[in-house]
KEPAKOL-226812 format. One record per residue (C-alpha): residue in one letter; residue number from 1; z, x, y. Coordinates in steps of 0.001 Angstrom, whole numbers, plus 500000, padded with zeros to 6 digits. Layout:
BEGIN
<atom code="a" pos="NUM" pz="Z" px="X" py="Y"/>
...
//
This chain:
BEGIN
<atom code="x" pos="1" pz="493691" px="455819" py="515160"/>
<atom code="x" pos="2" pz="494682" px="456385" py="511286"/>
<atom code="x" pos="3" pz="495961" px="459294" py="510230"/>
<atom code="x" pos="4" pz="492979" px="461656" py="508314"/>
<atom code="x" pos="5" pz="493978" px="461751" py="504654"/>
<atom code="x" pos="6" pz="494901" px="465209" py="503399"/>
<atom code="x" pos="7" pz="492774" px="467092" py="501403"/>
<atom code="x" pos="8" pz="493093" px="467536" py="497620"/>
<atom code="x" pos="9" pz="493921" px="471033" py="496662"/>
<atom code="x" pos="10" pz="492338" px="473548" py="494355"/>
<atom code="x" pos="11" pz="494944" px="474815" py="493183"/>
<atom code="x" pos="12" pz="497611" px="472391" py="492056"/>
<atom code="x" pos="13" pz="501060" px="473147" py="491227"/>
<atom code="x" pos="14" pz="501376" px="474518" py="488099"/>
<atom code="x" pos="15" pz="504242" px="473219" py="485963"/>
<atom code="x" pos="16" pz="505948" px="475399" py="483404"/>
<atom code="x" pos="17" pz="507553" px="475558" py="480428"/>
<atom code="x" pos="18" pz="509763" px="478056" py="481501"/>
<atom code="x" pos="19" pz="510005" px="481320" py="483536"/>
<atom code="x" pos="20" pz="506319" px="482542" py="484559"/>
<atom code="x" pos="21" pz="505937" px="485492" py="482741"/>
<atom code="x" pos="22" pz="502991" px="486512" py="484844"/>
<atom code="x" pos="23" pz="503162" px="490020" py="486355"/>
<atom code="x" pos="24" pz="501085" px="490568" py="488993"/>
<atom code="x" pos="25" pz="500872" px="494220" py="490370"/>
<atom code="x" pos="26" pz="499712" px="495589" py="493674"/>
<atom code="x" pos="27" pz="499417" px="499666" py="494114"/>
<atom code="x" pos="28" pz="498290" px="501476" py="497156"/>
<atom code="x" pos="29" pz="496801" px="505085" py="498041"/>
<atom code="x" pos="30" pz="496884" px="505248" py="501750"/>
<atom code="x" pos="31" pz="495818" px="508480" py="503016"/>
<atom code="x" pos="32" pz="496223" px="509890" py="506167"/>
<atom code="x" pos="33" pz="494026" px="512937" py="507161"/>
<atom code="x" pos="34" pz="495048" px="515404" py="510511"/>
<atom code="x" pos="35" pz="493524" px="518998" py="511575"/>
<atom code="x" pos="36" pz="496246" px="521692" py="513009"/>
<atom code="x" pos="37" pz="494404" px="524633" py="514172"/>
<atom code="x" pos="38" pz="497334" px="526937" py="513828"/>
<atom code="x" pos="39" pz="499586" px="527673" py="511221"/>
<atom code="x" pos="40" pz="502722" px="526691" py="513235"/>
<atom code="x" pos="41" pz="500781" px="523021" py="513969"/>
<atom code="x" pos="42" pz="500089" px="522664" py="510306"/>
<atom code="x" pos="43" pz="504114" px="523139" py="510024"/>
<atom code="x" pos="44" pz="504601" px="520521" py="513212"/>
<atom code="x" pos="45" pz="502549" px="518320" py="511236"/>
<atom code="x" pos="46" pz="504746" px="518409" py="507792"/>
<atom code="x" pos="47" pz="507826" px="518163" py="509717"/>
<atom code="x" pos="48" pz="506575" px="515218" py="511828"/>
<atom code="x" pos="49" pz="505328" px="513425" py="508776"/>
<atom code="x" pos="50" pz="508281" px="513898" py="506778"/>
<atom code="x" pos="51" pz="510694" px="512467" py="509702"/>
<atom code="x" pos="52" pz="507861" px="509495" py="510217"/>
<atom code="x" pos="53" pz="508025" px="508483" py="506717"/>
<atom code="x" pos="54" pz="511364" px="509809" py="505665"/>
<atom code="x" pos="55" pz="513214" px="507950" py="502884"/>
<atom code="x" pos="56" pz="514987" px="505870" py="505519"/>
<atom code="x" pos="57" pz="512345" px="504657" py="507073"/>
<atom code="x" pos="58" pz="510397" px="503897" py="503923"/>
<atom code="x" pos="59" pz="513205" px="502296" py="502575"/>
<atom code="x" pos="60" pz="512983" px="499671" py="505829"/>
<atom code="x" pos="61" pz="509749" px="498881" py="505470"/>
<atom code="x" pos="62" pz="510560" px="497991" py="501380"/>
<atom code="x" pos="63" pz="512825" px="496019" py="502388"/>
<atom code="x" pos="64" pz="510665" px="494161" py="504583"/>
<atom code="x" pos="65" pz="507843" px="493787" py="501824"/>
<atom code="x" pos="66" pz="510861" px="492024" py="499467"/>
<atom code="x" pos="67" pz="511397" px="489469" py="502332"/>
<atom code="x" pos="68" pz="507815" px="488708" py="503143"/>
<atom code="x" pos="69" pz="507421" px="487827" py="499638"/>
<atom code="x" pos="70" pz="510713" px="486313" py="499331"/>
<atom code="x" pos="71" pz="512233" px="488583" py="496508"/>
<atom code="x" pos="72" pz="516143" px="489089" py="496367"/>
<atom code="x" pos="73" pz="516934" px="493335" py="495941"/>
<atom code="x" pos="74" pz="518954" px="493817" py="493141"/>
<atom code="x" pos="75" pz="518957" px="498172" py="494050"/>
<atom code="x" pos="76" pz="517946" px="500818" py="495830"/>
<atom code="x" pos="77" pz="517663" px="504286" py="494466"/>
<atom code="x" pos="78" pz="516063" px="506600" py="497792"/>
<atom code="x" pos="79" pz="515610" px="510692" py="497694"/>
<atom code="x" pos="80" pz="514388" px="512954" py="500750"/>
<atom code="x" pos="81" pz="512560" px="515983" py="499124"/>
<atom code="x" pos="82" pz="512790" px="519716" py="499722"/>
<atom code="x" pos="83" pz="510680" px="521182" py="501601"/>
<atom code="x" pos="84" pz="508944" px="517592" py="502292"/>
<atom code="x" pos="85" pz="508461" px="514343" py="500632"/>
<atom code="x" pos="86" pz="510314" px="511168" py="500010"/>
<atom code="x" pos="87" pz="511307" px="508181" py="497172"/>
<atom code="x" pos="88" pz="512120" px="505497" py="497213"/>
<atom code="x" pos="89" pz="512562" px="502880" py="494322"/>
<atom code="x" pos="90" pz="514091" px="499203" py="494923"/>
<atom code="x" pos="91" pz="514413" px="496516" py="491876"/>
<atom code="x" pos="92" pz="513860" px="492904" py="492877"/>
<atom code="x" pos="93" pz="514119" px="489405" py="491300"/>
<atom code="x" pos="94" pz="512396" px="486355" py="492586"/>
<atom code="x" pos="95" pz="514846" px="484199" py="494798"/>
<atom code="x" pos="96" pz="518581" px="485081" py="494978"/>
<atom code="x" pos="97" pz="521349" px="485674" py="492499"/>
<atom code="x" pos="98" pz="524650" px="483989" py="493435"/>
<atom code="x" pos="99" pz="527164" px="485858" py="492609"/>
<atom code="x" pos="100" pz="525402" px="488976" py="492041"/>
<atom code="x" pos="101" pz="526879" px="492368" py="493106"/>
<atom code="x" pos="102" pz="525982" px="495490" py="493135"/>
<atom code="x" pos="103" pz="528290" px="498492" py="493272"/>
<atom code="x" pos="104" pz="527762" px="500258" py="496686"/>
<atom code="x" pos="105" pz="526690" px="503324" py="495316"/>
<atom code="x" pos="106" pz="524924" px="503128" py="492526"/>
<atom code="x" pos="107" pz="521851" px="504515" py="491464"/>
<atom code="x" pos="108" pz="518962" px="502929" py="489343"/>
<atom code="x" pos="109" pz="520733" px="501972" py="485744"/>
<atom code="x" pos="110" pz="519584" px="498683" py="484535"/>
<atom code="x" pos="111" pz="515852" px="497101" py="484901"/>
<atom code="x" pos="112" pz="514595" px="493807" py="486636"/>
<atom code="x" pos="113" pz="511486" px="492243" py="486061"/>
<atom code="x" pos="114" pz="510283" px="493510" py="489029"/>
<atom code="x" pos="115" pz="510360" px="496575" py="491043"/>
<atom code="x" pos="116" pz="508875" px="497854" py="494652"/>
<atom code="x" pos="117" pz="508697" px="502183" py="494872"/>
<atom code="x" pos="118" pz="507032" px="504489" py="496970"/>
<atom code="x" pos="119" pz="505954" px="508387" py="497073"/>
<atom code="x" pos="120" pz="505029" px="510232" py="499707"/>
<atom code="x" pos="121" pz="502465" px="513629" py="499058"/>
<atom code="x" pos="122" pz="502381" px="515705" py="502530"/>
<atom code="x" pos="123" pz="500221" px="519051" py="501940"/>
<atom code="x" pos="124" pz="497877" px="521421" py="503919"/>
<atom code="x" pos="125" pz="494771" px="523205" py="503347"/>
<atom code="x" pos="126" pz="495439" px="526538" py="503615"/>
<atom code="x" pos="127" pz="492612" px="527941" py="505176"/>
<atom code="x" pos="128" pz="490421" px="524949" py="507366"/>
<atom code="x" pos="129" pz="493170" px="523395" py="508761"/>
<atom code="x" pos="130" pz="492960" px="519937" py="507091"/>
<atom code="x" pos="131" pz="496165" px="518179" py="506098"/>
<atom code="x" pos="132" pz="496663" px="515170" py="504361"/>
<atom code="x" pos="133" pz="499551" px="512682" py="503720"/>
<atom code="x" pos="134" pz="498973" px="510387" py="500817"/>
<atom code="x" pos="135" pz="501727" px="507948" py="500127"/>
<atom code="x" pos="136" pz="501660" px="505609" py="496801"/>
<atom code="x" pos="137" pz="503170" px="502233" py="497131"/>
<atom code="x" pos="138" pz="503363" px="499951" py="494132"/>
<atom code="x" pos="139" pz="504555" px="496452" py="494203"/>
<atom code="x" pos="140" pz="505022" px="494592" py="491048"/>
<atom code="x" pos="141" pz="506290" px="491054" py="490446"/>
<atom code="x" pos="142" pz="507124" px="488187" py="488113"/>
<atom code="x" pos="143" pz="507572" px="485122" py="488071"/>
<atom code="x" pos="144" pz="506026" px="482590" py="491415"/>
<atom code="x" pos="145" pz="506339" px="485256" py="494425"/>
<atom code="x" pos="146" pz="502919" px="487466" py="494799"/>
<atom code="x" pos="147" pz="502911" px="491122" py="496408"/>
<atom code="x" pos="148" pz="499698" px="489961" py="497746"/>
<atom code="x" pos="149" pz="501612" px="488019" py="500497"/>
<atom code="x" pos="150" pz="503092" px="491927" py="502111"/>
<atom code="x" pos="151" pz="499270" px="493200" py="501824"/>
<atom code="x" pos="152" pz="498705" px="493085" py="505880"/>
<atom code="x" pos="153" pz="502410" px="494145" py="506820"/>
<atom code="x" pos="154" pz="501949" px="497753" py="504618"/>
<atom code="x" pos="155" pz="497981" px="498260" py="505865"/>
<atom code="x" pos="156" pz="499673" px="498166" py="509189"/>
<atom code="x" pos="157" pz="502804" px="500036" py="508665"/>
<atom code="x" pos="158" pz="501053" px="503055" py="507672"/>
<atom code="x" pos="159" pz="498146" px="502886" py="509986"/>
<atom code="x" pos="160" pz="495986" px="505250" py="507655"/>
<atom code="x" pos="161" pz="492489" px="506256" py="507462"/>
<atom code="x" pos="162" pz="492095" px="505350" py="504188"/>
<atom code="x" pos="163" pz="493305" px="503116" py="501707"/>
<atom code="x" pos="164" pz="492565" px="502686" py="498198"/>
<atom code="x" pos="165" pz="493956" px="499313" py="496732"/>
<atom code="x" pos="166" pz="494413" px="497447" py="492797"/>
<atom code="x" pos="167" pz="495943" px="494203" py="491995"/>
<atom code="x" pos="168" pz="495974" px="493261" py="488492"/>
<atom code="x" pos="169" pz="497646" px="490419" py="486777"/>
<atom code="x" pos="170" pz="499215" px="490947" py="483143"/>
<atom code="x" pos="171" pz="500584" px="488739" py="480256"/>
<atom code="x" pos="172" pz="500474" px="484987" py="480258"/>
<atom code="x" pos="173" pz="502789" px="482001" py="481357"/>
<atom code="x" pos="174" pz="502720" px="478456" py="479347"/>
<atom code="x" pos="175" pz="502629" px="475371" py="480963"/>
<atom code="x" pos="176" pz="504552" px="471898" py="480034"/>
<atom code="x" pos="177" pz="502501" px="471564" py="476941"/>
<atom code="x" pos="178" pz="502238" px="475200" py="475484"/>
<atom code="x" pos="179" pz="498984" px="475928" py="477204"/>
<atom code="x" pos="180" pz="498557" px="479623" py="477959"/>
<atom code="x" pos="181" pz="497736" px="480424" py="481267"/>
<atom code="x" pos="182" pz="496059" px="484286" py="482590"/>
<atom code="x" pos="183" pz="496456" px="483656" py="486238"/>
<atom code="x" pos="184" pz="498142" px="481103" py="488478"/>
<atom code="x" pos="185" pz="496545" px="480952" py="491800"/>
<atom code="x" pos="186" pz="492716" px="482264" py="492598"/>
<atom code="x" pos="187" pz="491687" px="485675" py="493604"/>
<atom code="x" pos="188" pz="488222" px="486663" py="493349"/>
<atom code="x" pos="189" pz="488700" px="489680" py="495920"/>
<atom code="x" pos="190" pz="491761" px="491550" py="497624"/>
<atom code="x" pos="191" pz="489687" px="491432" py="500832"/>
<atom code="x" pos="192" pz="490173" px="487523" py="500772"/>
<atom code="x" pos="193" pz="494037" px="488606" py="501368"/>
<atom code="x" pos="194" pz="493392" px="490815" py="504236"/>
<atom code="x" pos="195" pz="493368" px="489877" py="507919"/>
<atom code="x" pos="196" pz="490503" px="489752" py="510028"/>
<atom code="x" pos="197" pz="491711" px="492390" py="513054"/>
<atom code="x" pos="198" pz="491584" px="494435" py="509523"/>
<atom code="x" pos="199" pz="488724" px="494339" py="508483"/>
<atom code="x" pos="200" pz="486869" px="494840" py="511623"/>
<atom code="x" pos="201" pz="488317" px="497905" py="511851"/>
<atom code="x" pos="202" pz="487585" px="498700" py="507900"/>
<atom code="x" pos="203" pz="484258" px="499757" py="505837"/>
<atom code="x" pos="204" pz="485491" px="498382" py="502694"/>
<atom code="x" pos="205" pz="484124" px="498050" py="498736"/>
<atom code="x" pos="206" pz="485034" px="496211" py="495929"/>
<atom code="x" pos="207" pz="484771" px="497273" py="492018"/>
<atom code="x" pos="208" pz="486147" px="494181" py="489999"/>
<atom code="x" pos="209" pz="486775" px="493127" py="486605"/>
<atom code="x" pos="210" pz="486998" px="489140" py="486770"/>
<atom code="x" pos="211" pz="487356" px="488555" py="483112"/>
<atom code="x" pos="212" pz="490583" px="491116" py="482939"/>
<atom code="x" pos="213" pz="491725" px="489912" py="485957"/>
<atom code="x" pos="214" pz="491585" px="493795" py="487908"/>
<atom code="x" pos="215" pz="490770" px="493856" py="491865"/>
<atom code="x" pos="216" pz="489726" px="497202" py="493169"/>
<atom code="x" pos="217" pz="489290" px="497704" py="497127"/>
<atom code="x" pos="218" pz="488811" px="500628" py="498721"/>
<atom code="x" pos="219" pz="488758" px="501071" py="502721"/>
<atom code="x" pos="220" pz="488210" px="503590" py="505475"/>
<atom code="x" pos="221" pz="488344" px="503316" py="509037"/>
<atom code="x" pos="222" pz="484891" px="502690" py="510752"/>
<atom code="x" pos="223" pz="484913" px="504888" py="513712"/>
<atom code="x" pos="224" pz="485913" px="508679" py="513899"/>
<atom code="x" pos="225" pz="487640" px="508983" py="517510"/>
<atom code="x" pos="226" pz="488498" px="513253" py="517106"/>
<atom code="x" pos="227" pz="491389" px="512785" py="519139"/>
<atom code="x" pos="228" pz="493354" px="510577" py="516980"/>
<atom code="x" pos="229" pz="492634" px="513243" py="514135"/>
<atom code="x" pos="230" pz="493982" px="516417" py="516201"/>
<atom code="x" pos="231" pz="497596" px="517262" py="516105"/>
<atom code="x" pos="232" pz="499019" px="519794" py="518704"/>
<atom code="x" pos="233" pz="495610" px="519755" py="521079"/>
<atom code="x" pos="234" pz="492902" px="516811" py="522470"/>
<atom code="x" pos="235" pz="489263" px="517035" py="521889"/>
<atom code="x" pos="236" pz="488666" px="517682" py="525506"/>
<atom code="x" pos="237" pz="490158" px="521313" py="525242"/>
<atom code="x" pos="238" pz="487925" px="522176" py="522809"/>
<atom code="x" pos="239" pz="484685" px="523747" py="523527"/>
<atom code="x" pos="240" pz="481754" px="521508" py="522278"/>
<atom code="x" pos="241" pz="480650" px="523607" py="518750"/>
<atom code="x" pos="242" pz="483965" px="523418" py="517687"/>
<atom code="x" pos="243" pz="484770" px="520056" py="518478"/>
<atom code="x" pos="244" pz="482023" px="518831" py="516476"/>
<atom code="x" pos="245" pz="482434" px="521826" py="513451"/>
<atom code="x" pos="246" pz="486304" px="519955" py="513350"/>
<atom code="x" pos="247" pz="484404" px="516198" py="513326"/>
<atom code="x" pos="248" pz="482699" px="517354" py="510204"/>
<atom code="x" pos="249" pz="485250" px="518258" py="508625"/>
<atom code="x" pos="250" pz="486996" px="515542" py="509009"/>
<atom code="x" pos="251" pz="484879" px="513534" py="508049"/>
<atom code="x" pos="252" pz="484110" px="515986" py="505268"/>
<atom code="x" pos="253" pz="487892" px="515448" py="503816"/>
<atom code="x" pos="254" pz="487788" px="511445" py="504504"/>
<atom code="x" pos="255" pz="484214" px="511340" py="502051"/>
<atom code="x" pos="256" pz="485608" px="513074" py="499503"/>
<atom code="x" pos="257" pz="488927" px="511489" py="499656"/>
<atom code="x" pos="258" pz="487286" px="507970" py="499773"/>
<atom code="x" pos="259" pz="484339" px="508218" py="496694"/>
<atom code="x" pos="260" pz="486673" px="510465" py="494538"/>
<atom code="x" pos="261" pz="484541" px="513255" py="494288"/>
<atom code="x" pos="262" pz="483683" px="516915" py="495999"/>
<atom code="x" pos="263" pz="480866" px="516682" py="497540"/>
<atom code="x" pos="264" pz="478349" px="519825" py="498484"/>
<atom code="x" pos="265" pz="477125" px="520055" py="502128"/>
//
């Protein structure tokens, strides 16, 4: 039996003059949203959060987004925060740089063309026990490699209830015969990037801007189970009333939180 002949792509190779000067950025707000009755779980909950996603850990999982999309780290500047938060800021080149060193302690004092960095936001509502972590991620490359490629791999190391995502490309690259080019591989949505175990789990919407080349997602988590929201206590020891005043409220925070605006009940 012959061998089926392989299908033309549509998207060909595109051959440069020189460096693609194409950079294509991918930021993230991720937000995820507890209730701690008590004033001492609201502090359980900052402390736990801040250990969770301390600048250590964050600074794994960066390093895991630059091999996913094949980057070589050129530095890492990382900062734990007092009384919480973290940073953490890591430059990156496409490939690897024989030859390259970097002194073992050295902070941030020269610029790439690309750069991964994170923030993390941990705060409490003072008075109806709603806390929040928000953490801002924002990958941005040149040259062939895409932060597009880590997209699943952060969704799924923060696990949150919501995330709000952009990916914009900027500038232009020139192929073999001068020819400007905006963009070098098609995206007409980020959801075409995400997985499907995702986005079964995900309400999502899109607001793009095709002819500027800006992709706006924003996501929540479909169901509401109470007991994944509760920190220090399960649903099942509250009494029924208050179980459900907590749901809305929840849910309260996540609506607001997700269309970007206060909204009256």
């Amino acid at each position: 039996m012959a061998k089926p002949k392989p299908k033309p792509t549509n998207n060909p190779k595109l051959k440069l003059l020189g460096f693609n000067n194409l950079t294509k950025s991918l930021s993230f707000n991720i937000y995820d949203i507890c209730y701690a009755r008590s004033k001492e779980h609201q502090q359980e909950y900052l402390e736990y959060i801040d250990e969770a996603y301390n600048a250590e850990r964050l600074t794994a999982i960066l390093t895991e987004v630059a091999n996913i999309i094949g980057a070589n780290i050129l530095n890492i500047a990382r900062q734990d925060y007092d009384p919480q938060g973290a940073s953490v800021t890591m430059l990156i080149s496409e490939g690897h740089h024989d030859g390259l060193t970097t002194p073992k302690n050295s902070v941030v004092s020269h610029l790439d063309k690309s750069h991964i960095t994170v923030h993390t936001y941990p705060e409490t509502h003072p008075d109806n026990g709603i806390s929040t972590f928000r953490a801002d991620i924002d990958v941005s490359t040149c040259g062939k490699i895409s932060p597009l490629k880590a997209l699943n791999y952060l969704i799924k190391s923060f696990e949150s209830d919501i995330v709000v995502l952009d990916y914009r490309v900027r500038g232009f690259t020139r192929n073999v015969r001068g020819m400007k080019h905006f963009i070098d591989h098609n995206v007409d949505s980020i959801q075409s990037f995400i997985s499907a175990d995702i986005k079964n789990r995900y309400q999502m919407i899109d607001v793009n801007v095709y002819q500027e080349f800006i992709f706006h997602t924003k996501m929540r988590l479909k169901e509401l189970d109470l007991d994944t929201y509760l920190f220090g206590e399960g649903a099942s020891e509250l009494p029924p009333r208050e179980a459900r005043k907590i749901r809305e409220n929840v849910n309260h925070e996540i609506m607001e939180i997700y269309y970007g605006n206060n909204i009256q009940r």
